[in-house]
DONUFI-437471 format. One record per residue (C-alpha): residue in one letter; x, y, z. Coordinates in steps of 0.2 Angstrom, whole numbers. Layout:
[pt A; [X; Y; Z]]
...
% end
This chain:
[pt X; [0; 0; 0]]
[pt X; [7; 17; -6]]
[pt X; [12; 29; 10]]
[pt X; [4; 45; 13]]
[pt X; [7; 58; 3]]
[pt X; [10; 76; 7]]
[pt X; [12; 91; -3]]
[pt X; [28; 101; 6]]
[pt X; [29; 120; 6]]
[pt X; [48; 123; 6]]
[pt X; [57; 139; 9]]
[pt X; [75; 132; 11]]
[pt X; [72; 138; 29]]
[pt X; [74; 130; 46]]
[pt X; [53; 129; 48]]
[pt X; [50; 118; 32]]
[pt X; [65; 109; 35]]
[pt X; [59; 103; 51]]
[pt X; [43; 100; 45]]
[pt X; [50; 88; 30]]
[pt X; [60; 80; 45]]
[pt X; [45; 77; 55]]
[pt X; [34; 70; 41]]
[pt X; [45; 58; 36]]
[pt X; [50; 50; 54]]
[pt X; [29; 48; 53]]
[pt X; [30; 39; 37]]
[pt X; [23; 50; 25]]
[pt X; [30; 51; 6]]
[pt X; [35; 70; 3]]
[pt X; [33; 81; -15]]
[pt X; [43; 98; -10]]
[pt X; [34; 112; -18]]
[pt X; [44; 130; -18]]
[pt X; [33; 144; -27]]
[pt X; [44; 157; -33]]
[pt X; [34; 173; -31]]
[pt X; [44; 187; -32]]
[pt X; [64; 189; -37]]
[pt X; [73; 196; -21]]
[pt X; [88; 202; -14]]
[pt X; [93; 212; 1]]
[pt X; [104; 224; 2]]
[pt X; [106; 221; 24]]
[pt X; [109; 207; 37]]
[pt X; [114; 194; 23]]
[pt X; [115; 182; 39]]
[pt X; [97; 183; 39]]
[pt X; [85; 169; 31]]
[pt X; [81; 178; 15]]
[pt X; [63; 173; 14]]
[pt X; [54; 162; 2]]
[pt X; [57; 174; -13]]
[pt X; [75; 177; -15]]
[pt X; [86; 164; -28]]
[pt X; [95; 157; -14]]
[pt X; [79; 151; -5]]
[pt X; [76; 140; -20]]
[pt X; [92; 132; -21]]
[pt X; [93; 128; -3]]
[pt X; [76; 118; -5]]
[pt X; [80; 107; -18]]
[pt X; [96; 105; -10]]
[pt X; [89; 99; 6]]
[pt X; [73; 89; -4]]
[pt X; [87; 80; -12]]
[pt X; [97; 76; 3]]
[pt X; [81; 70; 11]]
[pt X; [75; 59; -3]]
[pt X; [58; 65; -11]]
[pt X; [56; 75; -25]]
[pt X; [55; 93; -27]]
[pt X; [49; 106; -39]]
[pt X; [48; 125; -43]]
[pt X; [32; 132; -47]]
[pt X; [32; 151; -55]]
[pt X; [19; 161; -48]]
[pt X; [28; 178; -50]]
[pt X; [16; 186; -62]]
[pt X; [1; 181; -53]]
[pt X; [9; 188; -36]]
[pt X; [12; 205; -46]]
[pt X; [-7; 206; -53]]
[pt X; [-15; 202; -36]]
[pt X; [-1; 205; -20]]
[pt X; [9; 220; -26]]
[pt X; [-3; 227; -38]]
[pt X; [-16; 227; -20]]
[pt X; [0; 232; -9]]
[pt X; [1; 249; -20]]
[pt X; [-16; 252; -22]]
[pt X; [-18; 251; -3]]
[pt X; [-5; 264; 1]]
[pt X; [-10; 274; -14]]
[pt X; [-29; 275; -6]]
[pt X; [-19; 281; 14]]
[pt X; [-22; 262; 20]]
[pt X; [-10; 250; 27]]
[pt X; [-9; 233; 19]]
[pt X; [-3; 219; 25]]
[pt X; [3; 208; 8]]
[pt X; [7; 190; 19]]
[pt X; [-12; 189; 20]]
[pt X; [-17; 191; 4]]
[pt X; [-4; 180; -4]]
[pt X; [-9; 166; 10]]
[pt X; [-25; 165; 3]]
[pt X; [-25; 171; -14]]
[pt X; [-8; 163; -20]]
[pt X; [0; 152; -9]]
[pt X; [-14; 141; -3]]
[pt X; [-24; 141; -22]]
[pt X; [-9; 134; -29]]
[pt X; [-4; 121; -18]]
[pt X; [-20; 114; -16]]
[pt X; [-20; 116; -37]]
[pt X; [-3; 106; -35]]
[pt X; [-10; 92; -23]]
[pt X; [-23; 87; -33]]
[pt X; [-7; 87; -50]]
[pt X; [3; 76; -38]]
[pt X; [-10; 66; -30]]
[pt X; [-7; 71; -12]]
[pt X; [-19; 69; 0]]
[pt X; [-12; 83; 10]]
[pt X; [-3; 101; 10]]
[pt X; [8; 104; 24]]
[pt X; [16; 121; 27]]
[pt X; [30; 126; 42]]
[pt X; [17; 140; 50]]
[pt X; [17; 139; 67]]
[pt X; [-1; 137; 71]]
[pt X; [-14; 123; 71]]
[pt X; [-29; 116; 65]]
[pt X; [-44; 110; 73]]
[pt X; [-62; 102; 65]]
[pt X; [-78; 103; 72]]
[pt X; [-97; 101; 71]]
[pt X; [-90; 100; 51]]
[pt X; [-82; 114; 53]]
[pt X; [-63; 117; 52]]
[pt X; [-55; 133; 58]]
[pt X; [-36; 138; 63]]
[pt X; [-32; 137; 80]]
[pt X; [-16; 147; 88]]
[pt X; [0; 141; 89]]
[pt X; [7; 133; 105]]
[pt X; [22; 147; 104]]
[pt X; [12; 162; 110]]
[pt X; [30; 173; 102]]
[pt X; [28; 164; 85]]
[pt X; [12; 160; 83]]
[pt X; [5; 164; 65]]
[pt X; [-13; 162; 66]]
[pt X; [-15; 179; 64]]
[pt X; [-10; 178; 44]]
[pt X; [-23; 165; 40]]
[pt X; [-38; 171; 44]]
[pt X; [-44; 171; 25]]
[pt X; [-41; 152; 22]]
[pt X; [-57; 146; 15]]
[pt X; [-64; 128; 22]]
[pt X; [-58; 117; 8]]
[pt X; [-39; 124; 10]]
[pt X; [-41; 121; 30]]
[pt X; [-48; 103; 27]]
[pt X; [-33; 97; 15]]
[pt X; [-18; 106; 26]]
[pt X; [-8; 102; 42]]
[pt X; [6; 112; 52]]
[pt X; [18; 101; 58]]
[pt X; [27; 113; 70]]
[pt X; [10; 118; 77]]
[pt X; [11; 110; 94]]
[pt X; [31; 115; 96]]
[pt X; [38; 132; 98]]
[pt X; [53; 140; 90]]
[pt X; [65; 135; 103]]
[pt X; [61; 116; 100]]
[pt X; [62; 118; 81]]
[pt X; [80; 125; 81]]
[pt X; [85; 110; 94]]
[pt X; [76; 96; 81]]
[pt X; [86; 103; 69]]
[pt X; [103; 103; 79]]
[pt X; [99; 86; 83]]
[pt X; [96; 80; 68]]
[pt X; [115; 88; 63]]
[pt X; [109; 104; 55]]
[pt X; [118; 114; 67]]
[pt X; [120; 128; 53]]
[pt X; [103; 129; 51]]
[pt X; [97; 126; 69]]
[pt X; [106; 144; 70]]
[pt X; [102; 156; 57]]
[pt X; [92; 171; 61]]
[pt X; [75; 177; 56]]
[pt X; [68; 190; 44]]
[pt X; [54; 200; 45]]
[pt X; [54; 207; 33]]
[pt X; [38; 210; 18]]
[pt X; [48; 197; 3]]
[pt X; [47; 210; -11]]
[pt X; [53; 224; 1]]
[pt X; [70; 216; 8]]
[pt X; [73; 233; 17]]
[pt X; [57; 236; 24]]
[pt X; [57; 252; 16]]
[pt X; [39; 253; 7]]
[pt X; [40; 272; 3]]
[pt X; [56; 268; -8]]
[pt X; [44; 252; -16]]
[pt X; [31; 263; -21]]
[pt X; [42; 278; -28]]
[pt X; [53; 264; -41]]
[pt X; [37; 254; -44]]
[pt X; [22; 270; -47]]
[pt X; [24; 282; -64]]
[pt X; [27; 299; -58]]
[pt X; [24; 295; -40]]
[pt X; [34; 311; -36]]
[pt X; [27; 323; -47]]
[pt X; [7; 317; -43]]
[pt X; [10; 315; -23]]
[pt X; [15; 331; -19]]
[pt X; [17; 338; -1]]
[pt X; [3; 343; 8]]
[pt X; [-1; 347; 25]]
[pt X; [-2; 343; 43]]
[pt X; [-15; 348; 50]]
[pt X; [-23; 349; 68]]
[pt X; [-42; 344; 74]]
[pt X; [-46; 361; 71]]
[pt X; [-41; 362; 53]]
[pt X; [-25; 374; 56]]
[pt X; [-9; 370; 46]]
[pt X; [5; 362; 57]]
[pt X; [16; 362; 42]]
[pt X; [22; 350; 27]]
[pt X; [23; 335; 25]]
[pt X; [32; 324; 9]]
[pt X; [14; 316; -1]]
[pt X; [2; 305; 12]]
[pt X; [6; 288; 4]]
[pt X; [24; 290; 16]]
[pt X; [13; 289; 30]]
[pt X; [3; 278; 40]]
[pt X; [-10; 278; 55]]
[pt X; [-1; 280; 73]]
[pt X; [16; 286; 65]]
[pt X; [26; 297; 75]]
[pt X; [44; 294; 70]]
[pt X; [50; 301; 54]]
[pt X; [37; 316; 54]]
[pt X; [52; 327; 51]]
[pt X; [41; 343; 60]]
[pt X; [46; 349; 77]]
[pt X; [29; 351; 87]]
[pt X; [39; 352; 108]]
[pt X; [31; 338; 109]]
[pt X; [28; 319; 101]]
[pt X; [12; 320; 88]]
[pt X; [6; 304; 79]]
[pt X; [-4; 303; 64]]
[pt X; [-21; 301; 66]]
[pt X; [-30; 302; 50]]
[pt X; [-28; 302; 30]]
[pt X; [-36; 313; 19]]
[pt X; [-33; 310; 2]]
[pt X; [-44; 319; -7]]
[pt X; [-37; 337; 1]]
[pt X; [-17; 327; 4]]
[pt X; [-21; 334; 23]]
[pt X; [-13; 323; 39]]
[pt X; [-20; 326; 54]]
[pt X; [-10; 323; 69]]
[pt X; [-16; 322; 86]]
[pt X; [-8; 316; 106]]
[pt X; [-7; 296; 108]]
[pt X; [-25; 299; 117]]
[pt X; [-33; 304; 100]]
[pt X; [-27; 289; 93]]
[pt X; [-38; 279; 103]]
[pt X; [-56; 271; 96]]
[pt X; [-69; 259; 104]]
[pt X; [-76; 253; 87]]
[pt X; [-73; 247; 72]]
[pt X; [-78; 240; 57]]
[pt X; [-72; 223; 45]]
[pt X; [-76; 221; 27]]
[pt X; [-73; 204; 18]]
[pt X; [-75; 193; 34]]
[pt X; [-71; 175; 34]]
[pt X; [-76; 164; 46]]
[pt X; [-70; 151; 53]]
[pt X; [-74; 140; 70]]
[pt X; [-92; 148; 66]]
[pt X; [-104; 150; 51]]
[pt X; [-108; 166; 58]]
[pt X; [-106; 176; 73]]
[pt X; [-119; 169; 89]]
[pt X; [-130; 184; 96]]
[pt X; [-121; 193; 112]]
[pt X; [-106; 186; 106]]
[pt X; [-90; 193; 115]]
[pt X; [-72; 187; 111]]
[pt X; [-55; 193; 109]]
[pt X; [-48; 204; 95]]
[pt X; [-31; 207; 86]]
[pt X; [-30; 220; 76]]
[pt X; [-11; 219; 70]]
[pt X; [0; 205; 71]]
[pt X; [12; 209; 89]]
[pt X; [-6; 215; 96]]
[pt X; [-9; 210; 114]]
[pt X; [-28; 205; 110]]
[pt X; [-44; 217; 116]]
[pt X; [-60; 209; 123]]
[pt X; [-74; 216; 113]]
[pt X; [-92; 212; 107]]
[pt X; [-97; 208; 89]]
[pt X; [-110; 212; 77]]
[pt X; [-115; 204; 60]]
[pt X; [-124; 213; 48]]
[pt X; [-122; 206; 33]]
[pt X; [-105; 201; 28]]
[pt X; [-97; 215; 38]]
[pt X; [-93; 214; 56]]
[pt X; [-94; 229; 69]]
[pt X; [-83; 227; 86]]
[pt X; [-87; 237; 102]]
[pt X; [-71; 234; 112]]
[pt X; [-74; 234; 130]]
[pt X; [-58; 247; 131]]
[pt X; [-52; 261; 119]]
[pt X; [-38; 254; 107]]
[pt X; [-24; 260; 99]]
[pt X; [-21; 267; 80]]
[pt X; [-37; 257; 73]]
[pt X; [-28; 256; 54]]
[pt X; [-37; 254; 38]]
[pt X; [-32; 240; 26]]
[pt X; [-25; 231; 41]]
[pt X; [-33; 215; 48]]
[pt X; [-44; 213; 61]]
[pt X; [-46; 194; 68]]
[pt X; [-56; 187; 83]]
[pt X; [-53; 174; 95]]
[pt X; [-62; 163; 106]]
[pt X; [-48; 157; 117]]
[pt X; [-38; 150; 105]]
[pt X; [-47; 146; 92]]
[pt X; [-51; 159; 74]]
[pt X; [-67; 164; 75]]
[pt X; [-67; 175; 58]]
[pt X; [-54; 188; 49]]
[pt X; [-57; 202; 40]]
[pt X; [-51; 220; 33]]
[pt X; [-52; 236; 43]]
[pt X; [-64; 251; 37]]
% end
């Protein structure tokens, strides 16, 4: 009888590796799959993991496929990537929102191709080294949090519909990054086991997006002009370089002296105005998301109150949800900080995804 077999997301990096190690000490047969979505290179830290778009990623995972035994191929996805995650990426910033690319390429590159691939390769499942997990019930299967609270990834794959949940598995799920490096040392990738992380966006090495947008938008310097900073009141604070080279709750790089730190608190595009505000005008009991996903649920219970993240490294908020529609309101029990547009908004029950969706 023919073993298991699972498709392999590979990113020559220390988190698929391991999870190639792990699925084979369980007896599964591996295809390793790297997608090559964008060409990188970085000019800093060439000691950090590159990411999953950069040539040397590539090499390194048929490298290691090869060393373990299984096959492995490159799939170009590059010119999907540009129409649907940078195309989205500039339009965003172009409109004073803040994307966030990784969850739009989960959902709309990553996972549609793999799951395109399984089916090529006959595999029964696609396995990926995000650290999070994945649960089913009542029919329903939603993603669950990592058990490393530092790592945990669950936040960036909110918009994973049913039939991708029901044909993935996260190996490193139940470990934390601590007890990945030390599998991988034991294992003899000392090397490895070692290497640094990068956090950065994989088409902006540098994590400098205002740089992105003025080498990748005709006449990005001629059409946004500087404006104004403005106050509540209206009243001219001074100029500012073209609103897309800011963001919601920016303080840092304002390059105004006001006596006394101001953030940015809202985006006018239309009049190219930035108004900026103390930390306490930043702050906002409500919100809205658009394009909601849902996960544990079909749809969200009467009276329902849960946990929400509204960025990444955020802490979590309780707060109380309202459906109407396919759009969510949150009433957070307390005010929270620099509510950003374009963003993602995700809400938990404990541990477990309840639904996603983009800020208003």
């Amino acid at each position: 009888m023919r073993k298991k077999r699972i498709l392999l997301a590979m990113s020559g990096g220390i988190d698929s590796t391991v999870s190639a190690l792990l699925l084979l000490q369980q007896g599964y047969e591996l295809i390793g799959i790297t997608l090559r979505t964008y060409d990188s290179t970085s000019t800093k830290d060439t000691e950090k993991e590159k990411g999953c778009c950069s040539a040397d990623s590539l090499f390194e995972a048929k490298k290691m496929a090869d060393k373990l035994g299984f096959q492995h191929h490159i799939v170009d996805v590059r010119e999907q990537f540009n129409d649907i995650v940078i195309n989205n990426f500039i339009a965003e910033y172009l409109h004073g929102r803040t994307p966030n690319p990784c969850i739009l390429c989960n959902s709309h590159i990553k996972w549609k191709a793999l799951l395109q691939l399984a089916y090529q390769y006959d595999c029964e499942m696609i396995a990926t080294g995000h650290y999070a997990r994945i649960k089913q019930v009542n029919n329903r299967f939603f993603i669950q949090k990592g058990q490393d609270t530092i790592k945990d990834q669950s936040y960036f794959l909110w918009a994973l519909s049913q039939e991708e949940l029901a044909h993935t598995i996260f190996p490193l799920g139940h470990l934390t990054k601590t007890e990945v490096r030390k599998i991988a040392y034991d294992l003899g990738y000392e090397k490895l086991s070692q290497k640094k992380e990068s956090q950065e966006i994989c088409f902006i090495p540098d994590n400098d997006y205002r740089h992105f947008l003025s080498t990748h938008v005709k006449d990005f310097k001629e059409i946004y002009k500087e404006g104004h900073f403005i106050d509540k009141e209206g009243n001219s604070l001074g100029k500012h370089r073209g609103y897309p080279h800011y963001t919601i709750g920016q303080r840092k790089g304002l390059q105004v002296a006001f006596g006394k730190p101001k953030y940015v608190c809202a985006i006018d595009i239309e009049k190219n105005t930035l108004t900026l505000g103390d930390k306490e005008d930043l702050l906002s009991s409500q919100l809205k998301i658009k394009e909601v996903n849902f996960h544990k649920y079909d749809s969200i219970p009467a009276n329902f109150q849960a946990e929400v993240k509204i960025r990444y490294h955020d802490k979590g908020h309780l707060a109380t949800i309202v459906q109407e529609n396919n759009e969510l309101t949150i009433h957070c029990s307390q005010p929270v900080e620099a509510v950003t547009p374009g963003q993602s908004a995700v809400i938990y029950e404990n541990d477990d995804v309840i639904a996603g969706g983009f800020i208003l």
